[in-house]
C-alpha positions in Angstrom: 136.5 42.1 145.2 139.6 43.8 144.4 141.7 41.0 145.1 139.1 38.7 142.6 140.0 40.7 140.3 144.0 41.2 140.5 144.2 37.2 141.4 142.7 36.8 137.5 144.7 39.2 136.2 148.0 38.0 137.4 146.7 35.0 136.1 146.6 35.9 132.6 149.1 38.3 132.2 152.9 37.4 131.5 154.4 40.5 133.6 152.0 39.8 136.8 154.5 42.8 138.6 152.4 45.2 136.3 149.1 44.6 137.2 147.0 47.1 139.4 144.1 47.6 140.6 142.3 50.8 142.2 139.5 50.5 143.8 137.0 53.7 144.2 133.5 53.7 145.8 131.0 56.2 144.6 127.5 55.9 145.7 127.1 52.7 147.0 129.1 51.4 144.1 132.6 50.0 143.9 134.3 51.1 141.1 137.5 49.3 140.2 139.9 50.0 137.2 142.5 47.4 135.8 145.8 48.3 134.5 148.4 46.1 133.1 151.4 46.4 130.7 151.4 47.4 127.2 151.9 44.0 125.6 149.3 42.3 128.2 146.4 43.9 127.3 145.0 41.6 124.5 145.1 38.7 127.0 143.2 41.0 129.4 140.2 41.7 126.9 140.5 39.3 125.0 139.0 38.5 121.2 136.0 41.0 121.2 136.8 41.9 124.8 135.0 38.4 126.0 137.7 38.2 128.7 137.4 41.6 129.8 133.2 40.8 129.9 133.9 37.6 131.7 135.7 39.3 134.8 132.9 41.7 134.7 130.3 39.3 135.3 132.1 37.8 137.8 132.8 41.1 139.7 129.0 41.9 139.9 128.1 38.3 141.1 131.0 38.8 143.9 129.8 42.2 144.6 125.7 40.7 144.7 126.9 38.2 147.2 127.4 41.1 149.5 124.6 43.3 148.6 126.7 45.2 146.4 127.2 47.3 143.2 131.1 46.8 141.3 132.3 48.0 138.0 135.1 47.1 136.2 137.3 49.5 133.5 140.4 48.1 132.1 142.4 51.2 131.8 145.5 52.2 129.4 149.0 51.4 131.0 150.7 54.9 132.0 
């Protein structure tokens, strides 16, 4: 799921050297949390964050195909 998730972002993103993606599990659920540069996040969450709800949705259909639970934060870059 985690590399679902970092294969769209890379492919949205003009710096893809800036994306990461960590991954935490917390009672039966995965729990990952995007970051990418500055100047890329608009393209991650897009108009109304519709982007950032798409990859959600995908995430949670991934993670129901294996009986699981993902979330999905897109975090500030450090």
């Amino acid at each position: 799921m985690k590399d679902l998730i970092e294969y769209i972002a890379r492919s949205l993103v003009d710096d893809p050297s800036q994306v990461e993606v960590a991954e935490h599990f917390s009672r039966g659920t995965t729990n990952l949390e995007l970051s990418v540069a500055k100047e890329d996040m608009g393209r991650v969450i897009g108009k109304g964050g519709q982007v950032a709800n798409a990859m959600r949705l995908l995430l949670r259909v991934a993670a129901a195909q294996e009986g699981k639970q993902a979330n999905l934060d897109v975090v500030d870059p450090k």
